[in-house]
MIKEVEX-675231 format. One line per 3 residues: number of its first residue (from 0); their letters; for each residue x, y, z of N, C-alpha, C. Coordinates in pm, whole numbers. Example, Ala and Ser with C-alpha at 12.3 -4.5 7.8 and 13.67 -1.06 7.14 Angstrom:
<sites>
0) as) 1319 -569 780 1230 -450 780 1320 -330 780 | 1285 -225 708 1367 -106 714 1290 3 787
</sites>
This chain:
<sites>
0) xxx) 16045 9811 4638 15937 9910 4649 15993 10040 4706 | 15971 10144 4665 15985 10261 4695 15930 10314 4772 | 15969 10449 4901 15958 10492 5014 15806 10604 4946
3) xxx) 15782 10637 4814 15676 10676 4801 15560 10589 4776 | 15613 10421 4727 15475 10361 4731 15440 10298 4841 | 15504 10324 4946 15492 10282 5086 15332 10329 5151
6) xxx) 15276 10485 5092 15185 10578 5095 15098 10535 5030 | 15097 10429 4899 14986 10398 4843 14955 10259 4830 | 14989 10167 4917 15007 10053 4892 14965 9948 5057
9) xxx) 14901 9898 5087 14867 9829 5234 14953 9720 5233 | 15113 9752 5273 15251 9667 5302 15188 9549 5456 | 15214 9396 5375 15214 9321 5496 15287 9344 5557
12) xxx) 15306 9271 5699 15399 9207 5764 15525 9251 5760 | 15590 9130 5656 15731 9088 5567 15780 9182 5578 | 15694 9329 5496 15787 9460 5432 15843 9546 5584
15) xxx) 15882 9526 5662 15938 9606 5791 15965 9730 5751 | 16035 9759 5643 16042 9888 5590 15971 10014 5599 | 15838 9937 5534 15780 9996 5474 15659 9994 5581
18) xxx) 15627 9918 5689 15586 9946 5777 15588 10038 5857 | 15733 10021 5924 15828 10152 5940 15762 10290 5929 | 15806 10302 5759 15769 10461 5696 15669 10497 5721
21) xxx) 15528 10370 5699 15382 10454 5744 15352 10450 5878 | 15375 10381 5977 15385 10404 6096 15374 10581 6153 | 15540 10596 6141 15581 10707 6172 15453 10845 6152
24) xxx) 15403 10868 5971 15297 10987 5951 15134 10897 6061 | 15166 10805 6074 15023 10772 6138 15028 10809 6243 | 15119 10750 6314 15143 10765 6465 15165 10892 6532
27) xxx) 15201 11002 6380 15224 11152 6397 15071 11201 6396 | 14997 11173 6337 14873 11215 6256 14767 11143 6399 | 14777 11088 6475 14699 11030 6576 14689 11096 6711
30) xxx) 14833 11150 6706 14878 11201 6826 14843 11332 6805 | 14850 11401 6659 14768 11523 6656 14623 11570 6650 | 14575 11424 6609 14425 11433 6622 14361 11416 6790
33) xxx) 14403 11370 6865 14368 11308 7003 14420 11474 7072 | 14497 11503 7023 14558 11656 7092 14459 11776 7084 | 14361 11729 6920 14322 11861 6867 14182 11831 7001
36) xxx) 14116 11711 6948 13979 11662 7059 14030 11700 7169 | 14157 11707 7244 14172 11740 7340 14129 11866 7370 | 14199 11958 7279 14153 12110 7272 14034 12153 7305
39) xxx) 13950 12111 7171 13789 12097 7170 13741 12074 7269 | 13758 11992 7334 13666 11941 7488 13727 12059 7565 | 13813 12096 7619 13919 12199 7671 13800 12331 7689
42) xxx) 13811 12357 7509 13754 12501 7466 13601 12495 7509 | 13529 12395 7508 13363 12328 7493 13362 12380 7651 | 13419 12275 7760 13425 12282 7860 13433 12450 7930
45) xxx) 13529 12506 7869 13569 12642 7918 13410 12701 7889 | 13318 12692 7798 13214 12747 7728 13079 12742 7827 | 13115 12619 7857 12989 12564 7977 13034 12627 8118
48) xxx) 13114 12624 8142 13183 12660 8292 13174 12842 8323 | 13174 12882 8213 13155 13053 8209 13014 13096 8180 | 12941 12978 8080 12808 12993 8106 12748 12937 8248
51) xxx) 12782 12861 8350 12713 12821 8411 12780 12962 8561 | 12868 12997 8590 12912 13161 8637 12826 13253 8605 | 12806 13256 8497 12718 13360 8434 12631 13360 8503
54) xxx) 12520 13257 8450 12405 13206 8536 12378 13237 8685 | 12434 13201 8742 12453 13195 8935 12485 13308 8950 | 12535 13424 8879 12572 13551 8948 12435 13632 8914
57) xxx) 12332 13589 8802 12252 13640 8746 12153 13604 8875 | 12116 13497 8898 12010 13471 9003 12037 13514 9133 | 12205 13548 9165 12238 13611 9258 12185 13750 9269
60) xxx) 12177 13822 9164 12166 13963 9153 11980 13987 9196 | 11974 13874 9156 11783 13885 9217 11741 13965 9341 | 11847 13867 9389 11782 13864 9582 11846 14012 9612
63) xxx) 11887 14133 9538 11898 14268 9609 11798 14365 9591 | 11708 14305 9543 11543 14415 9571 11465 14348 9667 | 11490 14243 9741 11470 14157 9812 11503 14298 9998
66) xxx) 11408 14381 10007 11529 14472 10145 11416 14522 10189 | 11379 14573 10305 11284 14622 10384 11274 14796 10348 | 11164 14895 10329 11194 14972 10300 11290 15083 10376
69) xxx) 11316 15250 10384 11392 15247 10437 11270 15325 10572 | 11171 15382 10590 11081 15380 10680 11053 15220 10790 | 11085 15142 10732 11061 15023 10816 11113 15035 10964
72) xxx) 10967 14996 11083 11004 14963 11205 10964 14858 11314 | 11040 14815 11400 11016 14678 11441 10831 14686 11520 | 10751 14844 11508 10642 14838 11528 10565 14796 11388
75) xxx) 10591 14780 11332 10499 14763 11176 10585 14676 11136 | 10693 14602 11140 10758 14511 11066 10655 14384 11019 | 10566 14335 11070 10469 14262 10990 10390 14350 10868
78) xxx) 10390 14430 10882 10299 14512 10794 10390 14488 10667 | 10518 14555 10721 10625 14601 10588 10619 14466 10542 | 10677 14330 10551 10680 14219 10505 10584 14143 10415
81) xxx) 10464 14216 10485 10329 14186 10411 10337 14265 10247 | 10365 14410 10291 10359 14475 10176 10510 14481 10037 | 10543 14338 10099 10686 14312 10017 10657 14163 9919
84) xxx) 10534 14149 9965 10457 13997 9859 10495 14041 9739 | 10472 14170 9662 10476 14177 9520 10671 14104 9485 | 10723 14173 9547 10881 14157 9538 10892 13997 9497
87) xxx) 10864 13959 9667 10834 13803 9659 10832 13744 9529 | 10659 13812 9503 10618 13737 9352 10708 13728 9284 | 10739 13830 9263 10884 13869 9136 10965 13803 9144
90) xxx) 11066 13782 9234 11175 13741 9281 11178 13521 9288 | 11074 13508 9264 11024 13335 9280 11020 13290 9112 | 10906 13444 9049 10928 13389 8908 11029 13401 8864
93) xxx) 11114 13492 8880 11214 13525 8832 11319 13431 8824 | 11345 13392 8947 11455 13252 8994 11388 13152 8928 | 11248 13103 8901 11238 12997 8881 11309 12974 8699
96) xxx) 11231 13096 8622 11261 13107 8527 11397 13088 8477 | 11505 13131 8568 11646 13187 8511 11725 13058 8565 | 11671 12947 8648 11685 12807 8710 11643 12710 8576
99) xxx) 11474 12757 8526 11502 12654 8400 11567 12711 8268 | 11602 12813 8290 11696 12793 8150 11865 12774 8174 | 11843 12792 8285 11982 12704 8305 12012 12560 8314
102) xxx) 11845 12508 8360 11874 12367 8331 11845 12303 8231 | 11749 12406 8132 11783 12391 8000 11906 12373 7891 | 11954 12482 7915 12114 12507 7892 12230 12371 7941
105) xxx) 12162 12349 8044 12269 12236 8076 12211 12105 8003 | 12073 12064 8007 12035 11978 7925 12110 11949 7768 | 12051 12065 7733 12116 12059 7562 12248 12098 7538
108) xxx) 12310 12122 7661 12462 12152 7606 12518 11962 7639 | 12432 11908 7677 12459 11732 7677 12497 11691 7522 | 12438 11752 7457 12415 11663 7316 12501 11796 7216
111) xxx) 12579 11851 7257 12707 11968 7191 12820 11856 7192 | 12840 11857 7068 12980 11766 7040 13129 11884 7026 | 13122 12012 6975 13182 12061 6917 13116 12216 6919
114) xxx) 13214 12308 6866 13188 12422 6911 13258 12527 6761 | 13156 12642 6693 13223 12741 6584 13230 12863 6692 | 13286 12979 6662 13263 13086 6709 13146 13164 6685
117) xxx) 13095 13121 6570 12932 13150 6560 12834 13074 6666 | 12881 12965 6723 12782 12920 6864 12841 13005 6970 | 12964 13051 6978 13022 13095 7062 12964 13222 7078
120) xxx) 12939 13339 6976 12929 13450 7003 12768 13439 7041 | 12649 13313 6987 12498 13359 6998 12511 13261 7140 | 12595 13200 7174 12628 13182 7307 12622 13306 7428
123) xxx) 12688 13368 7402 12704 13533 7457 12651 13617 7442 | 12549 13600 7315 12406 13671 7295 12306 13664 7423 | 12303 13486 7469 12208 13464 7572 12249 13479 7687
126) xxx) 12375 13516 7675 12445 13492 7830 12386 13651 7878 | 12385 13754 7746 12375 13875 7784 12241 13904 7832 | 12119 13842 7768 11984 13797 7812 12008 13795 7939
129) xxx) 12055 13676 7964 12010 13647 8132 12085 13699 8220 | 12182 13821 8181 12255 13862 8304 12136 14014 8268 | 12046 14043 8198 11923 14171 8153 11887 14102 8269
132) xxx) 11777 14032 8328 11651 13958 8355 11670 14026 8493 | 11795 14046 8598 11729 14093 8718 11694 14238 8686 | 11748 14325 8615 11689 14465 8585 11548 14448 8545
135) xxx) 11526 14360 8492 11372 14324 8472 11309 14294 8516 | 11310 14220 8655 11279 14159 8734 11253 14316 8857 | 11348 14422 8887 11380 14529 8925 11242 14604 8881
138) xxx) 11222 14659 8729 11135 14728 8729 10992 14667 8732 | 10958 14522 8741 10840 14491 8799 10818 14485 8915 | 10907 14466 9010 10955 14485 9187 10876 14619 9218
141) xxx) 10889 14739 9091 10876 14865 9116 10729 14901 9095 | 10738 14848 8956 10611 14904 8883 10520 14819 8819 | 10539 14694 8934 10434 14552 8866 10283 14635 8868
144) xxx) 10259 14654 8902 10101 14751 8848 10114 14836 8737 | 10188 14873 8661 10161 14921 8516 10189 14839 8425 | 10092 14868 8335 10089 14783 8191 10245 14775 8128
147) xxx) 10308 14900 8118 10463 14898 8030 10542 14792 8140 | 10518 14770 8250 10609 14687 8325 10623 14553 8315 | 10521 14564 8346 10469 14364 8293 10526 14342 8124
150) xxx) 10485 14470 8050 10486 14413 7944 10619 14427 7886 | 10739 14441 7951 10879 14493 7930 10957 14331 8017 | 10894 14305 8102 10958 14229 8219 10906 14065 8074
153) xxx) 10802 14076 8035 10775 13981 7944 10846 13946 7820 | 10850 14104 7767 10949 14057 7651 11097 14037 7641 | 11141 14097 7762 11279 14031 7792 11290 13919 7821
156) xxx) 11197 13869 7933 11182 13682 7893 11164 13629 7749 | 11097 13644 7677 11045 13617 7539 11201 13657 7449 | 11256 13752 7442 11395 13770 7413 11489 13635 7425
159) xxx) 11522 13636 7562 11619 13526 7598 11557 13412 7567 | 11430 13322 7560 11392 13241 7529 11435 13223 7407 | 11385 13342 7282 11409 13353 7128 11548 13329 7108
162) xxx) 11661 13386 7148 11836 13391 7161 11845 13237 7214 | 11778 13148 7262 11811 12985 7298 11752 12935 7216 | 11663 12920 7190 11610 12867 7067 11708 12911 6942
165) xxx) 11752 13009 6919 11859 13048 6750 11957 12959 6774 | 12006 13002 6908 12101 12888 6988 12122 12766 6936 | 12036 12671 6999 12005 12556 6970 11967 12546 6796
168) xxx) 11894 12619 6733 11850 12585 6579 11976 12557 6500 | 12070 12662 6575 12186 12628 6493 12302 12526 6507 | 12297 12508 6640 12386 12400 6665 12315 12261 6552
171) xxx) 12180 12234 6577 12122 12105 6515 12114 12117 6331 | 12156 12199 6295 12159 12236 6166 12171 12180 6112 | 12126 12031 6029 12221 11976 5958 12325 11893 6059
174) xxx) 12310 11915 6191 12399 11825 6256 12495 11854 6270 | 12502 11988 6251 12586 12107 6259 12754 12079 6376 | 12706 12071 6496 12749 12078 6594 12710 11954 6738
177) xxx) 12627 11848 6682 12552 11785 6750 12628 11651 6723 | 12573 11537 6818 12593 11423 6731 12540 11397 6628 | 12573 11315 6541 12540 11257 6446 12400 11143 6452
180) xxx) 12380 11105 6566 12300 10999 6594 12220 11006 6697 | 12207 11174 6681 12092 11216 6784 11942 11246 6632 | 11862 11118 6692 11729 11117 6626 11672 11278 6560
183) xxx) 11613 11283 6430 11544 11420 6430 11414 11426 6460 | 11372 11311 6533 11224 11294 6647 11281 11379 6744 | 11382 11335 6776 11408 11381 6927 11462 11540 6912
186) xxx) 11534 11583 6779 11562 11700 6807 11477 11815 6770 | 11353 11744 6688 11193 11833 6656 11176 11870 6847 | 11182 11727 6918 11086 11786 7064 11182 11852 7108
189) xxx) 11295 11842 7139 11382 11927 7184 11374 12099 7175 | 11354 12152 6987 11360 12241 6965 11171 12302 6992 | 11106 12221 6979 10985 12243 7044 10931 12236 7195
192) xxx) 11024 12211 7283 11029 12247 7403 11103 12389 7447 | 11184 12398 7371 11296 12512 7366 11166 12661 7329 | 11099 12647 7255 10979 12720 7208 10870 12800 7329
195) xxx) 10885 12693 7388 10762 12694 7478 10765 12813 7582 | 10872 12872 7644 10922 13001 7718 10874 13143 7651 | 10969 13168 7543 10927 13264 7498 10810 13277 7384
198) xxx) 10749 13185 7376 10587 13191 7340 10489 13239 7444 | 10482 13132 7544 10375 13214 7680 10401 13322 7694 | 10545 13406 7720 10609 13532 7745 10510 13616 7652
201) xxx) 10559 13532 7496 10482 13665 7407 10334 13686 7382 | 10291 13533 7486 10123 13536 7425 10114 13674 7601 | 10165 13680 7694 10126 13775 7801 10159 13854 7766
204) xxx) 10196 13945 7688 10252 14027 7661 10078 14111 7601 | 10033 14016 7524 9873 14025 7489 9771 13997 7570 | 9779 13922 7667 9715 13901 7798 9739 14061 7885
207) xxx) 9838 14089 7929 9846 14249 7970 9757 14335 7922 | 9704 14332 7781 9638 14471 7716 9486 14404 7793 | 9492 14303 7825 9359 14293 7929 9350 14298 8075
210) xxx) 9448 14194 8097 9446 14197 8288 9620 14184 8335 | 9655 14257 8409 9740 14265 8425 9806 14085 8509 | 9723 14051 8640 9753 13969 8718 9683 13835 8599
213) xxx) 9603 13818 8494 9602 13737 8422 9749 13684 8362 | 9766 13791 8327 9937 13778 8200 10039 13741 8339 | 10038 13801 8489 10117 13714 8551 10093 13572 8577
216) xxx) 10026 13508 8558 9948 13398 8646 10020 13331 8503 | 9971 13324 8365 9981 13245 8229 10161 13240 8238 | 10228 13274 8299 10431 13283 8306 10396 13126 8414
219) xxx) 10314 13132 8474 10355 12927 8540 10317 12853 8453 | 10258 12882 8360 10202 12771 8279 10373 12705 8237 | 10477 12823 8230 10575 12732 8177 10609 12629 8223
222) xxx) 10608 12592 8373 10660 12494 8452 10602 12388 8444 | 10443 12401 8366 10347 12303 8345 10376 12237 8219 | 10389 12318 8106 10402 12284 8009 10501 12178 7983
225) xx) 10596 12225 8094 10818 12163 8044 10810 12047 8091 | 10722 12059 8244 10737 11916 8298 10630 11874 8365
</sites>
């Protein structure tokens, strides 16, 4: 038998030869596949670890409208504190919000097998979202009593919500990027939980053209809704 039908032929035992020969491309071909998964997890890992930085510097950036004004004195310092509730407000939804989509994010990056540079870049789409949200968070701090504020601070939530959801639609594509043997029960609720953020966002956004502290109050419903 010949060293080319060695390649097309399932050699018992006996043939040492020819064992031999296919050995060698297997044992080459194994060691490059286990190298490449190595990569992959490597590159995946690097993906999560810069998104989850991202994140924490974003909720960090919150707490600096968080400051006493610059008139503040230890004769009125209850007063000033009192008149810093709106901030408060802000600063609670804000964290809570930018907390569940990070633990969103960490949820569904559970069920990421694999990674294109097209997840990569609408990856960095959302990353850019949520490093927006304390400037947003900023001009409701400022100007939570006007209609354009609320209704700006909303659709940037409703934004980043929309950019996780594309997110996610595409990873599950066809199974795109997912396991293989993740149910499409489970990845309908998945992508219909994923929904649920920047929907309330956009239904307040229409709540505003009526009551302002209405359209704030309907942003907890998210916490109700998720869990």
């Amino acid at each position: 038998m010949t060293e080319e039908n060695c390649y097309r032929f399932v050699i018992g035992p006996s043939h040492g030869f020819c064992n031999l020969w296919l050995a060698r491309p297997v044992a080459l071909f194994s060691a490059r596949s286990k190298e490449a998964m190595k990569q992959d997890k490597l590159g995946l890992d690097r993906i999560i670890f810069f998104s989850d930085a991202v994140f924490a510097i974003a909720i960090t950036l919150l707490s600096l409208d968080l400051r006493l004004p610059a008139t503040a004195a230890a004769a009125h310092i209850s007063s000033d504190l009192v008149h810093l509730w709106p901030n408060y407000q802000s600063y609670i939804t804000s964290f809570g919000v930018i907390g569940l989509y990070w633990i969103s994010h960490h949820h569904y990056f559970r069920f990421i097998r694999r990674y294109d540079y097209t997840f990569v870049t609408l990856n960095v789409g959302l990353l850019m979202c949520i490093t927006s949200l304390p400037f947003a968070t900023s001009v409701l701090d400022h100007y939570g009593d006007h209609r354009s504020a609320v209704m700006f601070y909303a659709l940037s939530m409703a934004i980043t919500g929309l950019v996780k959801t594309l997110l996610w639609g595409y990873a599950v594509y066809d199974h795109r990027l997912i396991s293989p043997y993740l149910s499409p029960r489970r990845i309908r609720r998945l992508t219909r939980r994923a929904m649920i953020p920047p929907l309330v966002f956009l239904l307040s956004i229409g709540l505003a053209m009526v009551n302002l502290e209405l359209a704030k109050l309907s942003w907890g419903a998210i916490a109700l809704m998720l869990y």
